[in-house]
mmCIF file of the N, C-alpha and C atoms, coordinates in Angstrom:
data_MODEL
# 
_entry.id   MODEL 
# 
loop_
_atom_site.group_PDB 
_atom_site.id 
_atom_site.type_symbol 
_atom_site.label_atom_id 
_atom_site.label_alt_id 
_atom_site.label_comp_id 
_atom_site.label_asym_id 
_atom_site.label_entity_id 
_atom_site.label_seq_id 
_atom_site.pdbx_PDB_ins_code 
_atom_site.Cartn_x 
_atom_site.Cartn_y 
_atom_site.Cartn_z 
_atom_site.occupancy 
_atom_site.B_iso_or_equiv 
_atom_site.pdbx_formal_charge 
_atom_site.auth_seq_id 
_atom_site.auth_comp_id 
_atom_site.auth_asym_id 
_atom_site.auth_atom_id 
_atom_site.pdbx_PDB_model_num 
ATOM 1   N N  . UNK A 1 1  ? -9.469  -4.468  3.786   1.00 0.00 ? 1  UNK A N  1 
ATOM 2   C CA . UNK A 1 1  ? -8.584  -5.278  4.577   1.00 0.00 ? 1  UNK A CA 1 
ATOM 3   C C  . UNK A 1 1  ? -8.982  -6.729  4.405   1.00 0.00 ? 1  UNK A C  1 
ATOM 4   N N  . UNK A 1 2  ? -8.314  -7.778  4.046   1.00 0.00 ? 2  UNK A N  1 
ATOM 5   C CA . UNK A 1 2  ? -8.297  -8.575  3.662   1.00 0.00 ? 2  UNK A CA 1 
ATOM 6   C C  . UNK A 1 2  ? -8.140  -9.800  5.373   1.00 0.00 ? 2  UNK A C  1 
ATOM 7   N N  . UNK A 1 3  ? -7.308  -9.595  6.026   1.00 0.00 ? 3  UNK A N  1 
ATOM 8   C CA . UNK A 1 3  ? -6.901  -10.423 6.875   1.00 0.00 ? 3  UNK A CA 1 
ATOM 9   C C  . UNK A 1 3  ? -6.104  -9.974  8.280   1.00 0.00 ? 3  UNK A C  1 
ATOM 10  N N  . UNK A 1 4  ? -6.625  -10.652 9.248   1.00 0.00 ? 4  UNK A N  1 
ATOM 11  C CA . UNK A 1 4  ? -5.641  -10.047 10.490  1.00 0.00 ? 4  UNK A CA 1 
ATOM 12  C C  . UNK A 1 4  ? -5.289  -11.105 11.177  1.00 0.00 ? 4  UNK A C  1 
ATOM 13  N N  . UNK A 1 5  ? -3.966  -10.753 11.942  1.00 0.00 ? 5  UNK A N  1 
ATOM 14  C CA . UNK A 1 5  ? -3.156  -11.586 12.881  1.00 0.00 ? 5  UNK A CA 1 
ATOM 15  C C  . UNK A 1 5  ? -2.871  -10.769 13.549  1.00 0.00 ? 5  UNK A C  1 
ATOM 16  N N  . UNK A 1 6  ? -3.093  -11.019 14.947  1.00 0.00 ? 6  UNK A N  1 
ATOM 17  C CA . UNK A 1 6  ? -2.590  -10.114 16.197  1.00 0.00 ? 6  UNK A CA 1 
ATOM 18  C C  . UNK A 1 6  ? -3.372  -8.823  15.876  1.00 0.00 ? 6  UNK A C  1 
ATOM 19  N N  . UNK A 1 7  ? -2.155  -8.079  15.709  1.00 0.00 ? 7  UNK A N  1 
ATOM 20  C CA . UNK A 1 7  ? -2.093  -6.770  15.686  1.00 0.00 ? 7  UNK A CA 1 
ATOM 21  C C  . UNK A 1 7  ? -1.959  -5.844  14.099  1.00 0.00 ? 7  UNK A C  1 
ATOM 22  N N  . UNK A 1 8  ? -1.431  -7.408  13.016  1.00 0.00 ? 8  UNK A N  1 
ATOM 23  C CA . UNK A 1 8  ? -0.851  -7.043  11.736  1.00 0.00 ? 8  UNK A CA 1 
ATOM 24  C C  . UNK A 1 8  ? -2.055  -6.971  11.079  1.00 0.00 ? 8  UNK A C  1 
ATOM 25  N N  . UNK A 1 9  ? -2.276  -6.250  9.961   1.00 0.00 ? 9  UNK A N  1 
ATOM 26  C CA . UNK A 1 9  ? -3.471  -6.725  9.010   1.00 0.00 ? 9  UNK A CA 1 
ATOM 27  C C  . UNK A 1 9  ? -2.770  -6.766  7.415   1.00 0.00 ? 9  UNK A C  1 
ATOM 28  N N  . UNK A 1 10 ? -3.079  -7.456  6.951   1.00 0.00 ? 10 UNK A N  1 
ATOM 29  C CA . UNK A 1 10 ? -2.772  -7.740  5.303   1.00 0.00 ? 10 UNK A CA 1 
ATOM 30  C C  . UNK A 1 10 ? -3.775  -6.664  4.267   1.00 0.00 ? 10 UNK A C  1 
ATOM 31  N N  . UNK A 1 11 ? -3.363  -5.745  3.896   1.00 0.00 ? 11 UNK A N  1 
ATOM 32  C CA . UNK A 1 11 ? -4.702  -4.408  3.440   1.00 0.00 ? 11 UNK A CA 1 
ATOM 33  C C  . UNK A 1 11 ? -3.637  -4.565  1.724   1.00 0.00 ? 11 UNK A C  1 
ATOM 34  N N  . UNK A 1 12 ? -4.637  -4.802  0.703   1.00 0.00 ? 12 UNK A N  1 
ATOM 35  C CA . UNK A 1 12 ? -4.340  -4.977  -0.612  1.00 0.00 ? 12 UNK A CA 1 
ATOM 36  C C  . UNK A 1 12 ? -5.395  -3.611  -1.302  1.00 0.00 ? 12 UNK A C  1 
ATOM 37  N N  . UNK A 1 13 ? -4.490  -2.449  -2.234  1.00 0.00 ? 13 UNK A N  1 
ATOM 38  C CA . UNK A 1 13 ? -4.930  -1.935  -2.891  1.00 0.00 ? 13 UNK A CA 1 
ATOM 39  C C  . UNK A 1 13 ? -4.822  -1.920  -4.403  1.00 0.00 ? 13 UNK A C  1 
ATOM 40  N N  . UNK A 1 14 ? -5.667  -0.997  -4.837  1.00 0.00 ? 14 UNK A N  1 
ATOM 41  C CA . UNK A 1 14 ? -5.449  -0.998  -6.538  1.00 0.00 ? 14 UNK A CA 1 
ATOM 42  C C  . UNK A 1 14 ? -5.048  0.911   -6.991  1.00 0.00 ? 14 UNK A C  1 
ATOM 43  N N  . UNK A 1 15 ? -3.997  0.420   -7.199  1.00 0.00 ? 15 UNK A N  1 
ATOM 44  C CA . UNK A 1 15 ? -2.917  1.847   -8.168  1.00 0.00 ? 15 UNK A CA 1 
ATOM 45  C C  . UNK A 1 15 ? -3.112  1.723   -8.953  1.00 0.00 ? 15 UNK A C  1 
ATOM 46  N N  . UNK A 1 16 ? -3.233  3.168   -9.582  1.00 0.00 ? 16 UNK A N  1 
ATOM 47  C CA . UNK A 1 16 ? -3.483  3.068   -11.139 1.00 0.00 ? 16 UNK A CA 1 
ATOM 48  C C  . UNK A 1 16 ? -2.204  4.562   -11.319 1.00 0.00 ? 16 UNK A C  1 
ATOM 49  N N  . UNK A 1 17 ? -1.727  4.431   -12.468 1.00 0.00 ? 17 UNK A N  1 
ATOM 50  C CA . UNK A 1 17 ? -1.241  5.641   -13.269 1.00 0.00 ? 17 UNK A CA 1 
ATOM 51  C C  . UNK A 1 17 ? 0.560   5.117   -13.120 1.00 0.00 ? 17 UNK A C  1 
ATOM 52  N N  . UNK A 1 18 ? 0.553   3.536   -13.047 1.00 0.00 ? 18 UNK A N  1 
ATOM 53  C CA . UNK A 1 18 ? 1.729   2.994   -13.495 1.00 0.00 ? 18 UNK A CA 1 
ATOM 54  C C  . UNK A 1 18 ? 2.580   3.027   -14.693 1.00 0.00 ? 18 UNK A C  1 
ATOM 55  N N  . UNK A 1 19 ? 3.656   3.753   -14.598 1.00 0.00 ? 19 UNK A N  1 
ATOM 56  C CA . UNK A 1 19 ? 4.259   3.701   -16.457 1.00 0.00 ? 19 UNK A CA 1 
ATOM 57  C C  . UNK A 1 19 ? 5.437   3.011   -16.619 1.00 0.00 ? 19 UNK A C  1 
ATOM 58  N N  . UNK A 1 20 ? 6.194   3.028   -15.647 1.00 0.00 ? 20 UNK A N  1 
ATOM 59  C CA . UNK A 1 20 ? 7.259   1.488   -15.272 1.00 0.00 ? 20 UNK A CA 1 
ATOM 60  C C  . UNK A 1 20 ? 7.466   1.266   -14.700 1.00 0.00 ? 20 UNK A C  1 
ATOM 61  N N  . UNK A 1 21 ? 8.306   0.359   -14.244 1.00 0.00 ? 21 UNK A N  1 
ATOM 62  C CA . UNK A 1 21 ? 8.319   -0.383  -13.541 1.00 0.00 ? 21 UNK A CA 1 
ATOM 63  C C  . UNK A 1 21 ? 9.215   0.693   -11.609 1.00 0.00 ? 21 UNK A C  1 
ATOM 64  N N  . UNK A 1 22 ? 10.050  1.208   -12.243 1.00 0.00 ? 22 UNK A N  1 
ATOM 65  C CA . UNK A 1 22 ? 10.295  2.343   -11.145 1.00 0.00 ? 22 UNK A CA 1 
ATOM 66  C C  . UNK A 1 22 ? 9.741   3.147   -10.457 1.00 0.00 ? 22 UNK A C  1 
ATOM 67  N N  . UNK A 1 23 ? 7.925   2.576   -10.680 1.00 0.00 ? 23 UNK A N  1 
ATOM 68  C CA . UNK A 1 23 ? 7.035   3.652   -10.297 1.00 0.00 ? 23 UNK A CA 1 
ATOM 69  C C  . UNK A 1 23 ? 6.771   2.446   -8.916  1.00 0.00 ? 23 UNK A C  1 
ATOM 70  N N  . UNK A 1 24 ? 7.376   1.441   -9.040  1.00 0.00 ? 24 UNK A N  1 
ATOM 71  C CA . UNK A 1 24 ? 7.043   0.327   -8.105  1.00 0.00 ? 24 UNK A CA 1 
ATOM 72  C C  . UNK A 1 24 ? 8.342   0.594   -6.364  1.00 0.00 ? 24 UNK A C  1 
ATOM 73  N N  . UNK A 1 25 ? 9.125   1.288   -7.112  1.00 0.00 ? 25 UNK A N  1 
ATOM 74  C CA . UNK A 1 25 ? 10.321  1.689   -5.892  1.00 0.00 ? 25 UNK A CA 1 
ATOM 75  C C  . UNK A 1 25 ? 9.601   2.947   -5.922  1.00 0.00 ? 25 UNK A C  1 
ATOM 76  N N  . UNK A 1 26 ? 9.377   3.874   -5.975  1.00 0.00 ? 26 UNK A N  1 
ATOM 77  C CA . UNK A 1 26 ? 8.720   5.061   -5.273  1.00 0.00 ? 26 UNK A CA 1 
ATOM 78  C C  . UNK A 1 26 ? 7.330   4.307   -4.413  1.00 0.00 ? 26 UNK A C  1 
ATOM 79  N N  . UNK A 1 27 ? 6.793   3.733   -4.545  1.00 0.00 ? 27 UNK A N  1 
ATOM 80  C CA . UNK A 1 27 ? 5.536   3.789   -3.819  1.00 0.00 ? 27 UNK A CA 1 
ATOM 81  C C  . UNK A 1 27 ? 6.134   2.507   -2.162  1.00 0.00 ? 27 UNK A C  1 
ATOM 82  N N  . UNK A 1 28 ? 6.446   1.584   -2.767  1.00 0.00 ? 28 UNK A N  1 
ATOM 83  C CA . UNK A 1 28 ? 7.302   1.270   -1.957  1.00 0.00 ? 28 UNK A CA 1 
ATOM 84  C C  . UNK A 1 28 ? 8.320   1.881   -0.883  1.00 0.00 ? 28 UNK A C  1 
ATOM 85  N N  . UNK A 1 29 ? 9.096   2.336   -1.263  1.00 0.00 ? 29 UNK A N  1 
ATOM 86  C CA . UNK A 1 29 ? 10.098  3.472   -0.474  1.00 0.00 ? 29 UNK A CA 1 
ATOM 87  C C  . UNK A 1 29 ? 8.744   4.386   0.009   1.00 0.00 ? 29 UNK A C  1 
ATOM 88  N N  . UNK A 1 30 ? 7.669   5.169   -0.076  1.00 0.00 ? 30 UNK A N  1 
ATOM 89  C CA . UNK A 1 30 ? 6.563   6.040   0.641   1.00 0.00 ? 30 UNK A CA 1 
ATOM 90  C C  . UNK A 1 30 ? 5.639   5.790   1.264   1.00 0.00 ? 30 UNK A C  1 
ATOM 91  N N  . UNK A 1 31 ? 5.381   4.338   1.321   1.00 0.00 ? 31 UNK A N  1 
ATOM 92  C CA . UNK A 1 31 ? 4.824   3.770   1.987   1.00 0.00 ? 31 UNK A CA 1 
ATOM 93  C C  . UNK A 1 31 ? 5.080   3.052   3.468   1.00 0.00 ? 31 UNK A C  1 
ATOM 94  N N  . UNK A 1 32 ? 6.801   2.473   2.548   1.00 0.00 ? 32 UNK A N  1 
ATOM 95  C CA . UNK A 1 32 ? 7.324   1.939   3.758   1.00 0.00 ? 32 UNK A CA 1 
ATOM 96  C C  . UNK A 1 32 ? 7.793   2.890   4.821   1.00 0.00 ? 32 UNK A C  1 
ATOM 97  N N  . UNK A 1 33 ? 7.768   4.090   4.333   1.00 0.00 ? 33 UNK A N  1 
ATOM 98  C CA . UNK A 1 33 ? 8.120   5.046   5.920   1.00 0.00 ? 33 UNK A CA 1 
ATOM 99  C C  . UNK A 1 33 ? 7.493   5.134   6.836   1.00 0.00 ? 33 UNK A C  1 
ATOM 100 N N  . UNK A 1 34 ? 5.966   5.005   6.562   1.00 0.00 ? 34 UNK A N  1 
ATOM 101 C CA . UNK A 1 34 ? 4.634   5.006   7.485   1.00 0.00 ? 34 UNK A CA 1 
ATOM 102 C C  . UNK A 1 34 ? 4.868   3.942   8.325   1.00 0.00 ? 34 UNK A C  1 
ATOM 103 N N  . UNK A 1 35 ? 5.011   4.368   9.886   1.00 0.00 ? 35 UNK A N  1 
ATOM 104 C CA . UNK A 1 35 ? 5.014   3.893   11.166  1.00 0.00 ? 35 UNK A CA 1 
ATOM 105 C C  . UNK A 1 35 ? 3.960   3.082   11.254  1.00 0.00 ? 35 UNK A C  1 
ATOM 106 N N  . UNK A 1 36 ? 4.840   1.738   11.375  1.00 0.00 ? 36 UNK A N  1 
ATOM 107 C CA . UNK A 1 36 ? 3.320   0.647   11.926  1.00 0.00 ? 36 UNK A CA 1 
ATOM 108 C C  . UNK A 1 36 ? 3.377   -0.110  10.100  1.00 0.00 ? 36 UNK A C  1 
ATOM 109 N N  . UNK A 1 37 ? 3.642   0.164   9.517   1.00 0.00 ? 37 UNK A N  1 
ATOM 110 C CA . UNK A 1 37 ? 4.136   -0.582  8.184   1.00 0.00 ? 37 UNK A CA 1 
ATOM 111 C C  . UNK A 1 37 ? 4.817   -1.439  8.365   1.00 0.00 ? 37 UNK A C  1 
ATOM 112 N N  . UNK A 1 38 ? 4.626   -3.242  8.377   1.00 0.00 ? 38 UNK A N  1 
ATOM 113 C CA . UNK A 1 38 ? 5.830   -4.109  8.374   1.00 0.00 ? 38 UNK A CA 1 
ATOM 114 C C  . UNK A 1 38 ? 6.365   -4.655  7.109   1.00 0.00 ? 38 UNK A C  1 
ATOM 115 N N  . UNK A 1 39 ? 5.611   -4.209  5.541   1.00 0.00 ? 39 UNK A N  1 
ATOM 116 C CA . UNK A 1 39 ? 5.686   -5.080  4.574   1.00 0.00 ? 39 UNK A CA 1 
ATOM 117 C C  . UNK A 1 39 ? 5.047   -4.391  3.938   1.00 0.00 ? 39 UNK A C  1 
ATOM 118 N N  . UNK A 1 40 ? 5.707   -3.844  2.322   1.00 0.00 ? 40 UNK A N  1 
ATOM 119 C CA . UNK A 1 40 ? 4.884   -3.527  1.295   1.00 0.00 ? 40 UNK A CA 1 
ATOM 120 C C  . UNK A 1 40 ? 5.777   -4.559  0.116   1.00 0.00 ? 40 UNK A C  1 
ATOM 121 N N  . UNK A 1 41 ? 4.334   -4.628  -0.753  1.00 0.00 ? 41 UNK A N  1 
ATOM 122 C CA . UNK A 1 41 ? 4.932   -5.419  -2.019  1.00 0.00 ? 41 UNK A CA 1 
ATOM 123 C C  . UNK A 1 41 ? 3.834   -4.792  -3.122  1.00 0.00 ? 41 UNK A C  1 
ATOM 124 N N  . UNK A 1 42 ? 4.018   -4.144  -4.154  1.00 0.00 ? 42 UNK A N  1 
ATOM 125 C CA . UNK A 1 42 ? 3.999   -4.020  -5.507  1.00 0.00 ? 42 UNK A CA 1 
ATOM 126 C C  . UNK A 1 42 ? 4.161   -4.478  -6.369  1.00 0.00 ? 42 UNK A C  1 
ATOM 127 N N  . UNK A 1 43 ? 2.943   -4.459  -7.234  1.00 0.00 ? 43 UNK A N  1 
ATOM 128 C CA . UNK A 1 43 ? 2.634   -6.037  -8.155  1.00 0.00 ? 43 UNK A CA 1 
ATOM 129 C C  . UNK A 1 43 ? 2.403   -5.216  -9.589  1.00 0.00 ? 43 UNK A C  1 
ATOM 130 N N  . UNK A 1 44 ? 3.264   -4.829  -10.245 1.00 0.00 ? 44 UNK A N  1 
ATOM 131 C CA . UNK A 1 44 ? 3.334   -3.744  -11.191 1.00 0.00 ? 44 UNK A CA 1 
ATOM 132 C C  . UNK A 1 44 ? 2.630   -4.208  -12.405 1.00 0.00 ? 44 UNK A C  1 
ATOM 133 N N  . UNK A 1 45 ? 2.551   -5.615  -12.852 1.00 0.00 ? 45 UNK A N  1 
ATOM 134 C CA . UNK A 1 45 ? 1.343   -5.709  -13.603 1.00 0.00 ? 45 UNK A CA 1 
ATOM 135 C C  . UNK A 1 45 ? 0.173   -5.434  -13.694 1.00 0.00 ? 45 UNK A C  1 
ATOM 136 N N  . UNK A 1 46 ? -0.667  -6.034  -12.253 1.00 0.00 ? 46 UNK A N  1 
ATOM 137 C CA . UNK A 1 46 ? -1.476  -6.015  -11.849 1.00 0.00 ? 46 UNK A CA 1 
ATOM 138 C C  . UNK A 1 46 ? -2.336  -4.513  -11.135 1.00 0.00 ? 46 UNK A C  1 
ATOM 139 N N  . UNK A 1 47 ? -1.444  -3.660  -10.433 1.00 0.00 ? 47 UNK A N  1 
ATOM 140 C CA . UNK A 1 47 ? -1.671  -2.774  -10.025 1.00 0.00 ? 47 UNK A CA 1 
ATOM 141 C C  . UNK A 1 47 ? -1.802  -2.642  -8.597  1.00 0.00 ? 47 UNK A C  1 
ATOM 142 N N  . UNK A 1 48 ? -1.438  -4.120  -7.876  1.00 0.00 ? 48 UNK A N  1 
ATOM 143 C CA . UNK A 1 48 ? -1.986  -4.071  -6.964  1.00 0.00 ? 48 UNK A CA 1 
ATOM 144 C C  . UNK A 1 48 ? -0.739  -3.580  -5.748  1.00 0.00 ? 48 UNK A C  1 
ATOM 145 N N  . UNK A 1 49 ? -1.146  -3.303  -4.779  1.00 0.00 ? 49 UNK A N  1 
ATOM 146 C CA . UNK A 1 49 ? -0.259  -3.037  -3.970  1.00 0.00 ? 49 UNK A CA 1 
ATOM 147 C C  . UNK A 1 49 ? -0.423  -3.695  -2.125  1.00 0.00 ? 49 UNK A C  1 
ATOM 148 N N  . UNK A 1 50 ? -0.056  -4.547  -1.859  1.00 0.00 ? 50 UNK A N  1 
ATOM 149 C CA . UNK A 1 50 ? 0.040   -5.133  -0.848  1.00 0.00 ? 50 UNK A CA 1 
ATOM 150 C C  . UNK A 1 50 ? 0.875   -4.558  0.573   1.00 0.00 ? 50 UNK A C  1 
ATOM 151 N N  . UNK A 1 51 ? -0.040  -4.482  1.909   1.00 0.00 ? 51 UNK A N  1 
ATOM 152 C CA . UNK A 1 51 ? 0.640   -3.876  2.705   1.00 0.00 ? 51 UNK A CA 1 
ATOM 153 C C  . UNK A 1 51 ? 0.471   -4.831  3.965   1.00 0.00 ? 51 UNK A C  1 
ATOM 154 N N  . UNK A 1 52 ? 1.507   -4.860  4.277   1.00 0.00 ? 52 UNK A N  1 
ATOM 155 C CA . UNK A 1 52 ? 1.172   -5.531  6.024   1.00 0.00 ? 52 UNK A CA 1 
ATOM 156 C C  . UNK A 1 52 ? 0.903   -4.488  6.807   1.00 0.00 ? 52 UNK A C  1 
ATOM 157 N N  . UNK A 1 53 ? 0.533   -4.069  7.775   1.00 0.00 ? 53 UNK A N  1 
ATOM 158 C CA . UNK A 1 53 ? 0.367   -2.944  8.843   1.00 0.00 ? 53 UNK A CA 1 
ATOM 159 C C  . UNK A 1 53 ? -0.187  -3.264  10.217  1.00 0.00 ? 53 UNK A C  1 
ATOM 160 N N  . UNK A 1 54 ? -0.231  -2.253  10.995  1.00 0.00 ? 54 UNK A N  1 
ATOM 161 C CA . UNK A 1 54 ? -0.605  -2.092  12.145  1.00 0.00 ? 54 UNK A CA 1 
ATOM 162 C C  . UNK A 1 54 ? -1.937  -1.175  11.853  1.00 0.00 ? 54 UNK A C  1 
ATOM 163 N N  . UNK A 1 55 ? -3.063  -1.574  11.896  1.00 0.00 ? 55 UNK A N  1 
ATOM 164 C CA . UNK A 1 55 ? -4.213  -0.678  11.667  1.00 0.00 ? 55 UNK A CA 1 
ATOM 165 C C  . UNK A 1 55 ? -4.433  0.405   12.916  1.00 0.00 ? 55 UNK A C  1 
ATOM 166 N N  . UNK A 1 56 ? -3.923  -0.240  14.307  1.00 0.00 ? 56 UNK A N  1 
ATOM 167 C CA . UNK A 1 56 ? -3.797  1.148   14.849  1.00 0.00 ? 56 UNK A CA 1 
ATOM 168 C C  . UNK A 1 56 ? -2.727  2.493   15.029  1.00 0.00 ? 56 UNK A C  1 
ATOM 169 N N  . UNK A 1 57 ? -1.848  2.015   14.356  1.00 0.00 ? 57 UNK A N  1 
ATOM 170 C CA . UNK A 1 57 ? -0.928  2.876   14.348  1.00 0.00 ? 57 UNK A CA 1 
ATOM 171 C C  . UNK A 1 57 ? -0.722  3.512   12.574  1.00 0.00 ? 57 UNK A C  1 
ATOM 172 N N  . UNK A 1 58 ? -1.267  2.907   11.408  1.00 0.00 ? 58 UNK A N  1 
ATOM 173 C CA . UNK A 1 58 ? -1.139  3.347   10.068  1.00 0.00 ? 58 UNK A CA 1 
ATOM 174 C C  . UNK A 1 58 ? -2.573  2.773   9.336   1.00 0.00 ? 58 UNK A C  1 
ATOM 175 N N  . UNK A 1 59 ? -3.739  3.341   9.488   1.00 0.00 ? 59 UNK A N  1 
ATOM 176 C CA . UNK A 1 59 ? -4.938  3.167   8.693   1.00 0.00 ? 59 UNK A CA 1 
ATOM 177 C C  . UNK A 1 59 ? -4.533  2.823   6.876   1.00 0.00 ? 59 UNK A C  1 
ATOM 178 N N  . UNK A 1 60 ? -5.903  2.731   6.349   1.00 0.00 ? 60 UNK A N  1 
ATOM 179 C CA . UNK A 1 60 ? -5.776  2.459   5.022   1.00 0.00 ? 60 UNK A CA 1 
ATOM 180 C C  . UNK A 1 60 ? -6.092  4.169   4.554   1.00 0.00 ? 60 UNK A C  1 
ATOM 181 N N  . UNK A 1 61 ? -6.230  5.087   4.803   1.00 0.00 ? 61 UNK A N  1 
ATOM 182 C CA . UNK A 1 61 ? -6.346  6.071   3.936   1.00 0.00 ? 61 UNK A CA 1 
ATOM 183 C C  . UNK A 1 61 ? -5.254  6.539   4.246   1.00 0.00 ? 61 UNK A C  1 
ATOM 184 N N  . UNK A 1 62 ? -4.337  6.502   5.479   1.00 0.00 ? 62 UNK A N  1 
ATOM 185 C CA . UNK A 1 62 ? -3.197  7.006   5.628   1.00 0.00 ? 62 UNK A CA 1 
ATOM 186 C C  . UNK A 1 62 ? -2.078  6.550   4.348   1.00 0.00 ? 62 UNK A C  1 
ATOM 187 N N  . UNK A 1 63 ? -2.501  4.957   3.852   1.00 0.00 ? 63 UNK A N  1 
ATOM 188 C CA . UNK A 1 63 ? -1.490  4.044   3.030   1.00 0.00 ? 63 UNK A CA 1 
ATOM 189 C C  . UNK A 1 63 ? -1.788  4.769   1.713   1.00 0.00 ? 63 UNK A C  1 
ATOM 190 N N  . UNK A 1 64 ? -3.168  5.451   1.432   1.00 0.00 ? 64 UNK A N  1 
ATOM 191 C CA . UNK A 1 64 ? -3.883  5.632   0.369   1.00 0.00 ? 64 UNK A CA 1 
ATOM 192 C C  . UNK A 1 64 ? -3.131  7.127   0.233   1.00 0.00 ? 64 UNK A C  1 
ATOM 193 N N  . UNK A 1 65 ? -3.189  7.573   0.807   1.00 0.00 ? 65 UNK A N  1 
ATOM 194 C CA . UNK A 1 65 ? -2.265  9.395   1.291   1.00 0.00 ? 65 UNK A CA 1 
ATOM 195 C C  . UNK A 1 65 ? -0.956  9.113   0.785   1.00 0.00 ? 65 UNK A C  1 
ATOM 196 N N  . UNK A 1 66 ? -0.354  8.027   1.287   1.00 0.00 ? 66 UNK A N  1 
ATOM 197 C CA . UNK A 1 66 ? 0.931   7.881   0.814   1.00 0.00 ? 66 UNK A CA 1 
ATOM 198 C C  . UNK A 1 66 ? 1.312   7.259   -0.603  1.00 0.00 ? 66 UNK A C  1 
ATOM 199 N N  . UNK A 1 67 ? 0.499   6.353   -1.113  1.00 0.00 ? 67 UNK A N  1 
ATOM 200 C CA . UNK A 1 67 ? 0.570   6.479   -2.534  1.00 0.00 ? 67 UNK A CA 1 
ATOM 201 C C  . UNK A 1 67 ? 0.218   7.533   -3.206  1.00 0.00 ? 67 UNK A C  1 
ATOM 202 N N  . UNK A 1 68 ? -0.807  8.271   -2.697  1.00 0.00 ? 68 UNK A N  1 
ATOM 203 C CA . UNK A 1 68 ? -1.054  9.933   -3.382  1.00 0.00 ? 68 UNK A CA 1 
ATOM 204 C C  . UNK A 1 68 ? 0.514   10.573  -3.725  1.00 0.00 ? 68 UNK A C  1 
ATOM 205 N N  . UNK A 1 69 ? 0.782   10.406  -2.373  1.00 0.00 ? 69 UNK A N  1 
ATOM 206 C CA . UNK A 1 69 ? 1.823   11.744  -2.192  1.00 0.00 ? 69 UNK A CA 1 
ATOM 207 C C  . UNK A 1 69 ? 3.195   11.262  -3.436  1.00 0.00 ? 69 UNK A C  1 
ATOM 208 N N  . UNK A 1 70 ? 3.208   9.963   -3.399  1.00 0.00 ? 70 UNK A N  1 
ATOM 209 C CA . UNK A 1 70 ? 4.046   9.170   -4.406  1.00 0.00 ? 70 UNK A CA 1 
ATOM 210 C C  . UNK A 1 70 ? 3.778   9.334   -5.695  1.00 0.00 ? 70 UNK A C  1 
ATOM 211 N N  . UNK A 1 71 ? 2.349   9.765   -5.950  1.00 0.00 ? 71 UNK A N  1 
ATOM 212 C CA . UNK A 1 71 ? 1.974   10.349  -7.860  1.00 0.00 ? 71 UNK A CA 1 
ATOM 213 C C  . UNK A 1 71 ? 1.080   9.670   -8.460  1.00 0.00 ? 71 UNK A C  1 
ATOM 214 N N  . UNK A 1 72 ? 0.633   8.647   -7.417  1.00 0.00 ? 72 UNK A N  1 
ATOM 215 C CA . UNK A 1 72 ? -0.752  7.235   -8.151  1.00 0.00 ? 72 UNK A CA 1 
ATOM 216 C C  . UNK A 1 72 ? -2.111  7.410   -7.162  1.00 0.00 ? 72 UNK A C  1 
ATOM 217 N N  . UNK A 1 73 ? -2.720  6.952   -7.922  1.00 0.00 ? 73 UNK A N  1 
ATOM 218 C CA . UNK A 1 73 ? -4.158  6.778   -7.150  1.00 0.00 ? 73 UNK A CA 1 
ATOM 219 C C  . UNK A 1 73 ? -4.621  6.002   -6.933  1.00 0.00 ? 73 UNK A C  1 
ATOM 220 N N  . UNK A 1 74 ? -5.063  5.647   -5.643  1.00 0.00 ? 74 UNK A N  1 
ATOM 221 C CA . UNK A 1 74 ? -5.141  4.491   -4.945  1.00 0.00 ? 74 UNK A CA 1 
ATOM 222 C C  . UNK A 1 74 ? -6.564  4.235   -4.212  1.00 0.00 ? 74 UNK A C  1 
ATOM 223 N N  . UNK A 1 75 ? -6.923  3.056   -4.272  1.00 0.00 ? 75 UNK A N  1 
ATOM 224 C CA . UNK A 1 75 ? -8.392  2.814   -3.287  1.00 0.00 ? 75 UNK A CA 1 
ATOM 225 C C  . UNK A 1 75 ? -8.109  1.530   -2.671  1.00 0.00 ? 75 UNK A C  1 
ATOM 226 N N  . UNK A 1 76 ? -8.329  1.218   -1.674  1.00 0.00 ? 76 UNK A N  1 
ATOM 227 C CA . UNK A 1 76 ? -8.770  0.371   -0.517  1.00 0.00 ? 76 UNK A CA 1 
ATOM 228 C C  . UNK A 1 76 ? -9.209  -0.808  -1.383  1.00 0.00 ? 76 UNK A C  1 
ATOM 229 N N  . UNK A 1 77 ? -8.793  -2.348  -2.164  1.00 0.00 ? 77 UNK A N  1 
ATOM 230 C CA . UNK A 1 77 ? -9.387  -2.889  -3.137  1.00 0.00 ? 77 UNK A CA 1 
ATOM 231 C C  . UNK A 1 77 ? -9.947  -4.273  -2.201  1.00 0.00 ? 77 UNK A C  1 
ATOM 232 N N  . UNK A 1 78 ? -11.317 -4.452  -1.702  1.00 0.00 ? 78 UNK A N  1 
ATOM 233 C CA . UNK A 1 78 ? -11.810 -5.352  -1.914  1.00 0.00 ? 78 UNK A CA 1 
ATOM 234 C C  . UNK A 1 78 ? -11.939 -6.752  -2.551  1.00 0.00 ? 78 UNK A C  1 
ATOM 235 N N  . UNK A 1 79 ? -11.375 -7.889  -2.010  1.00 0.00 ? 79 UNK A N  1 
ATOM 236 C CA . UNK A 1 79 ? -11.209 -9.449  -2.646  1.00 0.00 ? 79 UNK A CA 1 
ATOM 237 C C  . UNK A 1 79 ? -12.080 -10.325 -2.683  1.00 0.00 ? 79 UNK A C  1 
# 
């Protein structure tokens, strides 16, 4: 987790097993369903995946579960 305001936190991970760019609307669309999610952005070069959240209502392994469940593998990335 990178940063907090209020209640929001800014939590940036690293995906791997990207093959185009449409792999950036699936993780997006599975992420963003998770309650307490205000903001995902996918950085398909890079790998990275950016989330706004509510840490008490949607943790980072929950975000990490949901890129699973989407087909990539994901860790908690440290800045």
């Amino acid at each position: 987790m990178t940063a907090t305001a209020g209640s929001t936190t800014h939590s940036v991970f690293r995906a791997e097993g990207f093959s185009c760019p449409s792999c950036v609307a699936k993780i997006e669309k599975q992420v963003g369903r998770l309650p307490g999610v205000q903001a995902v952005e996918v950085k398909f070069a890079s790998g990275r995946v950016e989330v706004d959240h509510d840490p008490a209502v949607t943790s980072a392994d929950e975000i990490v579960a949901a890129i699973g469940k989407a087909g990539y593998t994901a860790a908690l990335s440290a800045i």
